[in-house]
Structures are given as C-alpha cells and as structure tokens.
ROMAR-967175 format. One record per atom (N, C-alpha, C): residue number from 0; atom name; x, y, z. Coordinates in nm, 3 decimals, always signed. Last residue first. Layout:
! ROMAR-967175
[NUM; 'CA'; [X; Y; Z]]
...
END
This chain:
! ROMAR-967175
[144; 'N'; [-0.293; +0.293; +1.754]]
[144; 'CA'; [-0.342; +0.410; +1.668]]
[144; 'C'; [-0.466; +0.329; +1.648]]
[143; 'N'; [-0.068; +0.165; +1.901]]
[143; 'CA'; [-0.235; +0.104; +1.933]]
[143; 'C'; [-0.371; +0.250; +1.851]]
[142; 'N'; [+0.144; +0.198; +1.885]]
[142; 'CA'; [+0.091; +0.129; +1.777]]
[142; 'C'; [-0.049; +0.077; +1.813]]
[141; 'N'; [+0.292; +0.492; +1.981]]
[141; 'CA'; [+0.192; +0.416; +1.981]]
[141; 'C'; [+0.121; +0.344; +1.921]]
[140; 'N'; [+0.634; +0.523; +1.811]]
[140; 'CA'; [+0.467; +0.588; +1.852]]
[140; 'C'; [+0.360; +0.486; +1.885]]
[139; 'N'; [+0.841; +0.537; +1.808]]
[139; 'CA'; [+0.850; +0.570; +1.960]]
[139; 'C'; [+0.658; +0.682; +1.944]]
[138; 'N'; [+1.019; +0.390; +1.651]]
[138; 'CA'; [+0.934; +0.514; +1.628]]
[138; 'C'; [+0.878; +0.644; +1.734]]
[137; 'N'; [+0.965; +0.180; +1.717]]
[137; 'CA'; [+1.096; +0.210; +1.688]]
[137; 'C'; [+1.091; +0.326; +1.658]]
[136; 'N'; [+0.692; +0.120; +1.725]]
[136; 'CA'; [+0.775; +0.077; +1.843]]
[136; 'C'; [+0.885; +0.212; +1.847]]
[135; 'N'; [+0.630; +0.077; +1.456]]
[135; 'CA'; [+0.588; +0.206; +1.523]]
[135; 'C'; [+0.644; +0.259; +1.676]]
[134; 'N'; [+0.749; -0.124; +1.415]]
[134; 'CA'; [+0.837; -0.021; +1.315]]
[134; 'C'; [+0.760; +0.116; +1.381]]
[133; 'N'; [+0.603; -0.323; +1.510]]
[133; 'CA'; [+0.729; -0.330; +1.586]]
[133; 'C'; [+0.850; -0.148; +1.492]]
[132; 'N'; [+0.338; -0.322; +1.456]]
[132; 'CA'; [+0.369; -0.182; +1.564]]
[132; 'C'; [+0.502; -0.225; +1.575]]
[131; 'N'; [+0.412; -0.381; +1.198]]
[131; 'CA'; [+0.345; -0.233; +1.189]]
[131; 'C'; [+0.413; -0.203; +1.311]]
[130; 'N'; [+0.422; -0.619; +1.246]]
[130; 'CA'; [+0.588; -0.564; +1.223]]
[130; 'C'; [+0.536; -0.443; +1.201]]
[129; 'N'; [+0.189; -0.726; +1.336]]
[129; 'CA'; [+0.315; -0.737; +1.444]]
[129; 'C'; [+0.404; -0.674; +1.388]]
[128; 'N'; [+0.039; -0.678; +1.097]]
[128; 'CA'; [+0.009; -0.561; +1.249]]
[128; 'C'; [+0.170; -0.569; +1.360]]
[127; 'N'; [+0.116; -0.904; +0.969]]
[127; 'CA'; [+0.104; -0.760; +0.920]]
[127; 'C'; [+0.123; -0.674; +0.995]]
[126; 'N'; [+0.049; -1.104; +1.082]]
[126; 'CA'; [+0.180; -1.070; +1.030]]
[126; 'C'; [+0.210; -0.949; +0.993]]
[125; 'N'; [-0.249; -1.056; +1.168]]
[125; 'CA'; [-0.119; -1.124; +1.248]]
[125; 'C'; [-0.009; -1.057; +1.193]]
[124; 'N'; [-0.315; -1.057; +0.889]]
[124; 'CA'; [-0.305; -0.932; +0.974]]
[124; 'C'; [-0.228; -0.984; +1.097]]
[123; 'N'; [-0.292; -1.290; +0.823]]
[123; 'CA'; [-0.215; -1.241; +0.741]]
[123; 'C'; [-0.189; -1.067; +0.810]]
[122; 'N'; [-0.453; -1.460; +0.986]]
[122; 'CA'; [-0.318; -1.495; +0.942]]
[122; 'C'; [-0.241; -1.432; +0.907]]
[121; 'N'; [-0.672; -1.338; +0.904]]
[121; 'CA'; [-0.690; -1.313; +1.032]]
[121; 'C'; [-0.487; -1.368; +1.016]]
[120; 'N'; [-0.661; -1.181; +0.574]]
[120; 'CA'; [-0.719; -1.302; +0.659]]
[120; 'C'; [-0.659; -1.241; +0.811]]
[119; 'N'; [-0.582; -0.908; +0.480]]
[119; 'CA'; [-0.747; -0.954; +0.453]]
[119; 'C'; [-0.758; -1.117; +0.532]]
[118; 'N'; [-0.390; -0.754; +0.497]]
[118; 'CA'; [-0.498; -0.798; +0.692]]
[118; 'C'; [-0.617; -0.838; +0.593]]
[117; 'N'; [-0.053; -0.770; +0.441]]
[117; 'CA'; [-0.162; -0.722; +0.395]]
[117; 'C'; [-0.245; -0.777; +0.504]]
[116; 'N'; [+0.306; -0.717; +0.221]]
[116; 'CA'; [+0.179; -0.749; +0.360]]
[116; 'C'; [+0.051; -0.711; +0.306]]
[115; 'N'; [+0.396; -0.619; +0.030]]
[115; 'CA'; [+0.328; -0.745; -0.048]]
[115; 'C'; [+0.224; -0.770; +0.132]]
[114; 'N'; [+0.528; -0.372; -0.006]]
[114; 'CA'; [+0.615; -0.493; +0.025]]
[114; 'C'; [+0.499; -0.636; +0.045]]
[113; 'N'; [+0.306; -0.197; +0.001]]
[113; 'CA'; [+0.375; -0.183; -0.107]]
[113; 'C'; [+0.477; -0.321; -0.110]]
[112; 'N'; [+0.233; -0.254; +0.301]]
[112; 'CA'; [+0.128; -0.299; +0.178]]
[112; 'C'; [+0.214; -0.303; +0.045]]
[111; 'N'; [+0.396; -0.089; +0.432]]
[111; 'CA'; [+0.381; -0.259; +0.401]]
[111; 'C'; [+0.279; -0.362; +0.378]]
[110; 'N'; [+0.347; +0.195; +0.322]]
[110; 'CA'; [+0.449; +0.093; +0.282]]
[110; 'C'; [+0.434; -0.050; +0.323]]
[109; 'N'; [+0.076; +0.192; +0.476]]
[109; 'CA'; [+0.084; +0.182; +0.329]]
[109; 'C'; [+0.250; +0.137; +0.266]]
[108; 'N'; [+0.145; +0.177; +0.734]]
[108; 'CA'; [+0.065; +0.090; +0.693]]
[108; 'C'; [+0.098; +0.044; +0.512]]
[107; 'N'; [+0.345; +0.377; +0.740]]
[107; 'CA'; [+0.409; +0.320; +0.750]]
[107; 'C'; [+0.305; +0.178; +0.704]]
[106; 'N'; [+0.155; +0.608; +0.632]]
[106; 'CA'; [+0.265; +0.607; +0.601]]
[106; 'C'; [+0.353; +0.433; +0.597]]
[105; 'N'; [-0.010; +0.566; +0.900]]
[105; 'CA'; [-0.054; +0.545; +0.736]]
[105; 'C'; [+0.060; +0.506; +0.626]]
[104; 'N'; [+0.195; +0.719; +1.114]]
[104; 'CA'; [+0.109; +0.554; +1.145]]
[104; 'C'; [+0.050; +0.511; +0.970]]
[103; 'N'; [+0.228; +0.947; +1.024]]
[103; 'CA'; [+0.352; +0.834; +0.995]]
[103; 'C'; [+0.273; +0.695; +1.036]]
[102; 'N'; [-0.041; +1.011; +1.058]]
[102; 'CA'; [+0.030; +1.027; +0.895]]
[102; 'C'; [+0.158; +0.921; +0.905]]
[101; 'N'; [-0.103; +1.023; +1.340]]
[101; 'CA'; [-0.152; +0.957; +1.214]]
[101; 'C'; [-0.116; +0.912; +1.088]]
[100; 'N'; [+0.118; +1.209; +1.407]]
[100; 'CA'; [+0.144; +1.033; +1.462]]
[100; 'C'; [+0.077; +0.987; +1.363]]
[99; 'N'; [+0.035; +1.417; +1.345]]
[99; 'CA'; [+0.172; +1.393; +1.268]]
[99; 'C'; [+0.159; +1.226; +1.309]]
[98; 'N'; [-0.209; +1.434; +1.442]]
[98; 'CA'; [-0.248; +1.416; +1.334]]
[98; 'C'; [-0.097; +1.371; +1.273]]
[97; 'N'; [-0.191; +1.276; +1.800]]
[97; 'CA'; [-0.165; +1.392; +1.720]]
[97; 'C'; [-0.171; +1.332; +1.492]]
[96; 'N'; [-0.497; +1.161; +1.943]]
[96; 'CA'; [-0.317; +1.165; +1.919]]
[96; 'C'; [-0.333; +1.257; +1.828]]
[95; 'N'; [-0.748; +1.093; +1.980]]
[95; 'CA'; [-0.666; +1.171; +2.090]]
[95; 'C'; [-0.528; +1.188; +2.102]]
[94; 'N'; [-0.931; +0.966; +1.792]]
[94; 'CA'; [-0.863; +0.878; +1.862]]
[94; 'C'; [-0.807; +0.937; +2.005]]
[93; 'N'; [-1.017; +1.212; +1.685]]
[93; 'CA'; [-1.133; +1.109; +1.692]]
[93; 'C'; [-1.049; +1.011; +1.819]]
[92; 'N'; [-0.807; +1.315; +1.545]]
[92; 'CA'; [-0.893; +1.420; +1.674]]
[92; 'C'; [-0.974; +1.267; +1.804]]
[91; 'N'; [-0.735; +1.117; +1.364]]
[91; 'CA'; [-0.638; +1.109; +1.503]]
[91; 'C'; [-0.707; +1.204; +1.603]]
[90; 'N'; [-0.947; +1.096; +1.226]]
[90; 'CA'; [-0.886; +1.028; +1.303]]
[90; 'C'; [-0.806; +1.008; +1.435]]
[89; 'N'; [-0.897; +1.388; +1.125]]
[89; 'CA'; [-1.025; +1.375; +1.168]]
[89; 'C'; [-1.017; +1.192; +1.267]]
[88; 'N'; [-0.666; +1.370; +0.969]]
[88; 'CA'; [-0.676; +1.483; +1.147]]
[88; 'C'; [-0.810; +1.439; +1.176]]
[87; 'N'; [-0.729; +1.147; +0.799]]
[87; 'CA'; [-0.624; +1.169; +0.900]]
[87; 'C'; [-0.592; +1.204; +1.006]]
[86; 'N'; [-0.886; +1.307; +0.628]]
[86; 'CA'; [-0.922; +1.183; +0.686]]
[86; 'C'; [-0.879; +1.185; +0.840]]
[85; 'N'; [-0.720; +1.520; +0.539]]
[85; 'CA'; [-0.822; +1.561; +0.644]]
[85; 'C'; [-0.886; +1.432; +0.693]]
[84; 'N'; [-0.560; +1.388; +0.369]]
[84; 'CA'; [-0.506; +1.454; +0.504]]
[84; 'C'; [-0.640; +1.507; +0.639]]
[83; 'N'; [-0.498; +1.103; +0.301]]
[83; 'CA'; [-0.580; +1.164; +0.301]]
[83; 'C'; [-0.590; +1.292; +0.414]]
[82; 'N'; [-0.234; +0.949; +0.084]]
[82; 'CA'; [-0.295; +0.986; +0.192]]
[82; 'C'; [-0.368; +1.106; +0.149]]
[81; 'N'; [-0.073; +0.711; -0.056]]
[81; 'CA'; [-0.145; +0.841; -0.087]]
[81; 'C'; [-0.271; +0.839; +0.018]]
[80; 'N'; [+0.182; +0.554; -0.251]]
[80; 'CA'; [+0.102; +0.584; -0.095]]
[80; 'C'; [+0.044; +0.712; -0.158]]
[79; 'N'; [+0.341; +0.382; -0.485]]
[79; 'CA'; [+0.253; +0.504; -0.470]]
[79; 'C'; [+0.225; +0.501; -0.365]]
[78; 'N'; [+0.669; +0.177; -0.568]]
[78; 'CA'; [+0.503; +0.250; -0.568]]
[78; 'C'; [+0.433; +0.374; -0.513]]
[77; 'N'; [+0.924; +0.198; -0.628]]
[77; 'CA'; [+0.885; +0.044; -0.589]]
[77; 'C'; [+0.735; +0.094; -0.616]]
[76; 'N'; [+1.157; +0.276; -0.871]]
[76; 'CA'; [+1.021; +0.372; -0.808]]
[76; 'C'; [+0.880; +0.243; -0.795]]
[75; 'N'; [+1.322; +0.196; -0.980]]
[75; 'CA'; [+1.372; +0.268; -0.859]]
[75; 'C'; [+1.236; +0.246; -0.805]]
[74; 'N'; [+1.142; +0.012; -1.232]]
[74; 'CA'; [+1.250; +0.043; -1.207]]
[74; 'C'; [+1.292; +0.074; -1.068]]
[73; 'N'; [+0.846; +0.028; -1.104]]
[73; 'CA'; [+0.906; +0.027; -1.247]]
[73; 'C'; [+1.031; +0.104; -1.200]]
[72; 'N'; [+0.655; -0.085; -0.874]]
[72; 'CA'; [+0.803; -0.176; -0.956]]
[72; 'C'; [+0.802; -0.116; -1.076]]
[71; 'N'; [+0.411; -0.024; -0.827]]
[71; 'CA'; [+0.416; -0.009; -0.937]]
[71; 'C'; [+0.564; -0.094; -0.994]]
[70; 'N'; [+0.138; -0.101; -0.611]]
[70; 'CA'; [+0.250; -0.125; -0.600]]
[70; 'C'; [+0.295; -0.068; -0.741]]
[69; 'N'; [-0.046; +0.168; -0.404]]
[69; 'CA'; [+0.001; +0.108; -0.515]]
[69; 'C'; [+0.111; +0.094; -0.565]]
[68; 'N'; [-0.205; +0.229; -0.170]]
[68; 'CA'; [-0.075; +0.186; -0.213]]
[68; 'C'; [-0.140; +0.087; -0.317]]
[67; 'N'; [-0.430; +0.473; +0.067]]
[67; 'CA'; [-0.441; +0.363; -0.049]]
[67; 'C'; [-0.273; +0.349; -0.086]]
[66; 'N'; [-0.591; +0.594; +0.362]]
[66; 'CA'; [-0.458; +0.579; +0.251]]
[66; 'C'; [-0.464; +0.493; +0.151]]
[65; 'N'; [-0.865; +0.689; +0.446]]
[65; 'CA'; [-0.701; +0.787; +0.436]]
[65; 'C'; [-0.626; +0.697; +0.377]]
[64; 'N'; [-1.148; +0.703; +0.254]]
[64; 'CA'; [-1.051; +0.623; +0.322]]
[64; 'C'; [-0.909; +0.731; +0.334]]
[63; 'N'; [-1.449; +0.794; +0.148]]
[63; 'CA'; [-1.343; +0.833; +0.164]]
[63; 'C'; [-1.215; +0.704; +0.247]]
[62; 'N'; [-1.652; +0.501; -0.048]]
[62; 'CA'; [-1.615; +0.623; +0.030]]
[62; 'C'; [-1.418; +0.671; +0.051]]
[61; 'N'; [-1.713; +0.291; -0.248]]
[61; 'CA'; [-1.739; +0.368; -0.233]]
[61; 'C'; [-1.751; +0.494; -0.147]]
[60; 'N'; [-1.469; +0.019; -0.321]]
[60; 'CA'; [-1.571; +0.094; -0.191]]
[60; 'C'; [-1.597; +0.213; -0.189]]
[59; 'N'; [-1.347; -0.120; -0.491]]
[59; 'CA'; [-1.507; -0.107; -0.496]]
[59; 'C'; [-1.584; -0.047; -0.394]]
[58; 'N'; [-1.072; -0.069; -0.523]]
[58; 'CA'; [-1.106; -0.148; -0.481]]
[58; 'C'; [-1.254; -0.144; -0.440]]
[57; 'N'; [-1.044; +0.155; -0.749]]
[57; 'CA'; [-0.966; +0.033; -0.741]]
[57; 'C'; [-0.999; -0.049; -0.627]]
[56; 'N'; [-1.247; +0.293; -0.757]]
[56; 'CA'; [-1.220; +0.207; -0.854]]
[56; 'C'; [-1.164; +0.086; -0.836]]
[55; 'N'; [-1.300; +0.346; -0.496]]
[55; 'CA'; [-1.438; +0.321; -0.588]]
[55; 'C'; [-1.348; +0.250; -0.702]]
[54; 'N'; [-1.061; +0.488; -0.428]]
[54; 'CA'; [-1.124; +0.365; -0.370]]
[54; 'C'; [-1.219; +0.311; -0.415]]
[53; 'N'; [-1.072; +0.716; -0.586]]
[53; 'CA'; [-0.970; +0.641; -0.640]]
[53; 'C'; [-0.997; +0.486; -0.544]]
[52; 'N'; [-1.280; +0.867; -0.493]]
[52; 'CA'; [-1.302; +0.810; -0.669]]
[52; 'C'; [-1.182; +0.705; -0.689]]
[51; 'N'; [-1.182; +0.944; -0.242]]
[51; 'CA'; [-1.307; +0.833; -0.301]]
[51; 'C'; [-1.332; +0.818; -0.405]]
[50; 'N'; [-0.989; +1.123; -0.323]]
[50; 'CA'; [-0.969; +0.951; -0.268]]
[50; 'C'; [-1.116; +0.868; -0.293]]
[49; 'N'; [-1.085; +1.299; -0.458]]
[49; 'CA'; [-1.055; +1.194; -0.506]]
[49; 'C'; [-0.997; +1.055; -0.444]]
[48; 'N'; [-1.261; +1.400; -0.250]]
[48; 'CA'; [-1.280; +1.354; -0.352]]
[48; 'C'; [-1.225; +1.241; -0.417]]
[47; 'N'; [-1.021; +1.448; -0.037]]
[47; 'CA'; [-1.181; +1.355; -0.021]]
[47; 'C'; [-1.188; +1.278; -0.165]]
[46; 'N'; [-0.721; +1.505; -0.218]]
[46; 'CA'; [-0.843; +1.558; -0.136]]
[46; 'C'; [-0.934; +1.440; -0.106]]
[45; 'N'; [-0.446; +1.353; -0.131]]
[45; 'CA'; [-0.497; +1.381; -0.244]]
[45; 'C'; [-0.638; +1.440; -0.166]]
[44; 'N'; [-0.059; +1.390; -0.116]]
[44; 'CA'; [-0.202; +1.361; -0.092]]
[44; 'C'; [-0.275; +1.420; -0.140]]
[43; 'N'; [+0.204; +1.084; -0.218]]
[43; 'CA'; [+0.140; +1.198; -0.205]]
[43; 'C'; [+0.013; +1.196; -0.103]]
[42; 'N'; [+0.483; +0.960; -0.204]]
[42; 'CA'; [+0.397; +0.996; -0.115]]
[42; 'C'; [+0.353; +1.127; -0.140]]
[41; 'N'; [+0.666; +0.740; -0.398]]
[41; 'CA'; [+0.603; +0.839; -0.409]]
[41; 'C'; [+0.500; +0.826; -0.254]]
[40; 'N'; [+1.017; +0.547; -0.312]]
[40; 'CA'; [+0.864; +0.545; -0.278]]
[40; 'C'; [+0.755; +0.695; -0.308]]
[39; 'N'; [+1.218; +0.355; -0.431]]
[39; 'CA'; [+1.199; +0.567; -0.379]]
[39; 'C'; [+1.026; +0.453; -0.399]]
[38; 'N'; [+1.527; +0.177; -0.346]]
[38; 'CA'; [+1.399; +0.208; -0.379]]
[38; 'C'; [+1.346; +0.326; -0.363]]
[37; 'N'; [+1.813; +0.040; -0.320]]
[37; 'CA'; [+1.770; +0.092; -0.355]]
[37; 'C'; [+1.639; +0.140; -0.392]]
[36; 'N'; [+1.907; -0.249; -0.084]]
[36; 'CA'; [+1.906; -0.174; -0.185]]
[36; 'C'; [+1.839; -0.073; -0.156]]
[35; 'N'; [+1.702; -0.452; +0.153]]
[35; 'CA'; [+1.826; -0.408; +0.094]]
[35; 'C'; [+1.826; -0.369; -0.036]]
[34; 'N'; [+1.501; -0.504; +0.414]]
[34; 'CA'; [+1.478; -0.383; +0.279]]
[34; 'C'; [+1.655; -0.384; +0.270]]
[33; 'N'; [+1.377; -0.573; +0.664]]
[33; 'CA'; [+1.514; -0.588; +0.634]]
[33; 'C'; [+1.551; -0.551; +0.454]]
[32; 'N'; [+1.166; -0.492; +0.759]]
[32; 'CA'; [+1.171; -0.602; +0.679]]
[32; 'C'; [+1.254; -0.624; +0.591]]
[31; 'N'; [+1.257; -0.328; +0.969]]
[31; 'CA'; [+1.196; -0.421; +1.009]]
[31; 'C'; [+1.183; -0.457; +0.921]]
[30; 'N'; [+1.446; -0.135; +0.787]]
[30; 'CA'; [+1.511; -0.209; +0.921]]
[30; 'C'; [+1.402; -0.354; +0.932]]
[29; 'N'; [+1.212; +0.023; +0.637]]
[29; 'CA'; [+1.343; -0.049; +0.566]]
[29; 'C'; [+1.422; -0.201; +0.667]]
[28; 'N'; [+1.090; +0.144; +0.848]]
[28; 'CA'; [+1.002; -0.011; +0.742]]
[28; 'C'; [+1.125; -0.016; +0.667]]
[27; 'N'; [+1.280; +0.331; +0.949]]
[27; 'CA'; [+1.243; +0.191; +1.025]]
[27; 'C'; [+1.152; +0.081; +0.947]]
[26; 'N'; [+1.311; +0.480; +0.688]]
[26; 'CA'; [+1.491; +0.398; +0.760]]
[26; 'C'; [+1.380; +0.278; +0.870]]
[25; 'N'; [+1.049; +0.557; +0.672]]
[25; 'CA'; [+1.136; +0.506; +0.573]]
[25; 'C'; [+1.252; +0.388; +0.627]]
[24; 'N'; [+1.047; +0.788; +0.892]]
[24; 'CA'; [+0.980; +0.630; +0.880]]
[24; 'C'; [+1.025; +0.559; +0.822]]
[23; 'N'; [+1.289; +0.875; +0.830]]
[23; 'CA'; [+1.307; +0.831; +0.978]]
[23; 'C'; [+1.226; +0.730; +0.938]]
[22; 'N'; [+1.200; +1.038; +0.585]]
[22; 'CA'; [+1.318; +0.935; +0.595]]
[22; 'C'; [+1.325; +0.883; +0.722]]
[21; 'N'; [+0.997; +1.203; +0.723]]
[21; 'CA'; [+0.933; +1.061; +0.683]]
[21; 'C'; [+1.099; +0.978; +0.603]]
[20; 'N'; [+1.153; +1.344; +0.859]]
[20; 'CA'; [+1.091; +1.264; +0.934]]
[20; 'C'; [+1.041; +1.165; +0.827]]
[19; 'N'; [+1.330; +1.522; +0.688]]
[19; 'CA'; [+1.367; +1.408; +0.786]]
[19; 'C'; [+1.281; +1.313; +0.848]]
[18; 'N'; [+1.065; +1.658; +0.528]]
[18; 'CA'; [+1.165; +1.543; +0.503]]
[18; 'C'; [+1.259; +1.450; +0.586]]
[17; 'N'; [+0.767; +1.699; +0.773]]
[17; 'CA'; [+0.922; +1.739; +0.729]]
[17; 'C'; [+0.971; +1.641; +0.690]]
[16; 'N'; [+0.448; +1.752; +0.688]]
[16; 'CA'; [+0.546; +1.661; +0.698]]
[16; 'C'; [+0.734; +1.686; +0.655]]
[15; 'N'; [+0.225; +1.995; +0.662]]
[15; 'CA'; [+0.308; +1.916; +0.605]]
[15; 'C'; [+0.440; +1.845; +0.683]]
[14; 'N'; [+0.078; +2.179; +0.787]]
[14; 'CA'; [+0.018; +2.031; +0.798]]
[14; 'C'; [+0.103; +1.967; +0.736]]
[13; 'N'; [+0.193; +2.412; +0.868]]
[13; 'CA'; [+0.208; +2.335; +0.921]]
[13; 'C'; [+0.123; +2.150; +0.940]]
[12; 'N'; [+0.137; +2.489; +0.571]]
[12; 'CA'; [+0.243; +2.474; +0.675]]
[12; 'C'; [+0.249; +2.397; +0.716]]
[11; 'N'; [-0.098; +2.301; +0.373]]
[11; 'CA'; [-0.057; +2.434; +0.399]]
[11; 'C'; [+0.041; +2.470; +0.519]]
[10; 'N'; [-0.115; +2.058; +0.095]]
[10; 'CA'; [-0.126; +2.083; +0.241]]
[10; 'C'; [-0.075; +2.253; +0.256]]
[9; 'N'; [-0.128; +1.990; -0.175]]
[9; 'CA'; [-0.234; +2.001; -0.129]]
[9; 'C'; [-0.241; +2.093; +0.018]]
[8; 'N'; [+0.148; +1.932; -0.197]]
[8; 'CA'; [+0.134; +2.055; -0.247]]
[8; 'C'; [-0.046; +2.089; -0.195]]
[7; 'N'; [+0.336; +1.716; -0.090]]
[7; 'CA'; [+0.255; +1.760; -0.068]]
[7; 'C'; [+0.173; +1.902; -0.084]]
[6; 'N'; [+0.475; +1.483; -0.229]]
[6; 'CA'; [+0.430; +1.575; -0.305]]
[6; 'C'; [+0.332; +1.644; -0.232]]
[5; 'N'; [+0.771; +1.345; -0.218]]
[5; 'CA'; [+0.740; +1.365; -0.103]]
[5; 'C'; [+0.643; +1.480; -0.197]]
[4; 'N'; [+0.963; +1.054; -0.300]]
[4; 'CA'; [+0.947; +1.148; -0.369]]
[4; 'C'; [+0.782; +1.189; -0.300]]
[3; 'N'; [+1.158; +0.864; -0.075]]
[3; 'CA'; [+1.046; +0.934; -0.090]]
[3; 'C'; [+1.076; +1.069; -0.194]]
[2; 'N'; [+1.368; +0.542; -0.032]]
[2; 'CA'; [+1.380; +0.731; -0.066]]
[2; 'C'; [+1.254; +0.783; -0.065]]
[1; 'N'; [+1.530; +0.322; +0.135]]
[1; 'CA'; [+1.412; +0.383; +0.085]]
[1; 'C'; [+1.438; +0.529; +0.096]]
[0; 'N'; [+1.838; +0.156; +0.028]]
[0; 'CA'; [+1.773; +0.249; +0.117]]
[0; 'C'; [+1.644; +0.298; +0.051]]
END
C-alpha cells in the first residue's frame, strides 16, 4: 500500500489537503498500476522560489513549475513530489476548477513519474496520460485539467 509522509507546513487552513484524501489518491495510483506492497511517498510544498531553484537544477528550466518527483528507492521511502501551491491555485483559477482538484491532479502526475511514466515522446505520454485520467476517472475528477 502507498503511504504519504504529508509536510505541509508552508500552507495555512484551508489550503491544506486532508489525510484521507490524498490516501484516496494514493489507493487509486496504487489500483491503476497495480502497486503491490509497501511504499511511503514524501509530499511536500515548497514556495516559488524554490521551486525554481529546484527546476533550474535539476532539470535546466529556469522558472516556476507546480510539481517536480524525485525518485529516491531508499528502502520504504519510493520518493519525493513537491508541489507548488500558489502555482496550483493560479492554474486551476486560470482553468475554472477548484485548486483541491489541481493538487490531487499533480499529486497523481507526480506519482507516475515516481513509477518510471513519463510524456517526453508522443508514445510515452500516450501511456502516461491514459492511466493519469483513468486514476482521475476513479476519482471522479476531470482529467481534462
């Protein structure tokens, strides 16, 4: 089962994310790529800043982005997600959904990135996007985020 070690100390009430719910995301990217055993996943978030210092390094783009994953496999603790919260509400204002849909829509991007998916070919986002919206399906959120 996927676990979350859940750090949102950046956020203020009601911008934070209740523990049942991101075990809900969790239990559906577990289901759709059929995830057996044990794993904890860190989810933090981090300001502007440093998301853009942490996209500048690790992958050379010099601006803000809402989520980044990193895989780590040491031991329980499969990797990192880390979201951007004001990215996020500024997205989802931008789109016309709610900022909680955003976060589990990232949430669920960035775990199947941590499980090796990924959209840098046209082949590979195919595969990628079809089990995004089939876990956003199950979710009962609009995978056209």
């Amino acid at each position: 089962m996927l676990q979350a070690e859940l750090n949102q100390d950046l956020l203020r009430g009601g911008q934070k994310l209740s523990k049942p719910l991101v075990r809900k995301v969790l239990v559906a990217c577990s289901r759709a790529f059929k995830h057996r055993g044990d794993a904890t996943i860190s989810i933090g978030f981090v300001s502007a800043s440093q998301m853009r210092a942490l996209n500048k390094t690790w992958r050379g783009k010099d601006r803000v982005t809402d989520v980044l994953s990193f895989e780590l496999d040491e031991g329980p603790l499969k990797g990192e997600v880390l979201l951007n919260y004001a990215q996020a509400a500024r997205q989802a204002r931008d789109m016309g959904h709610s900022t909680r849909d955003e976060l589990c829509f990232l949430i669920v991007h960035g775990v199947l990135h941590l499980w090796g998916y990924d959209h840098e070919t046209p082949r590979d986002a195919k595969r990628m996007f079809s089990l995004q919206e089939k876990v956003l399906r199950s979710l009962h959120i609009d995978p056209r985020l």
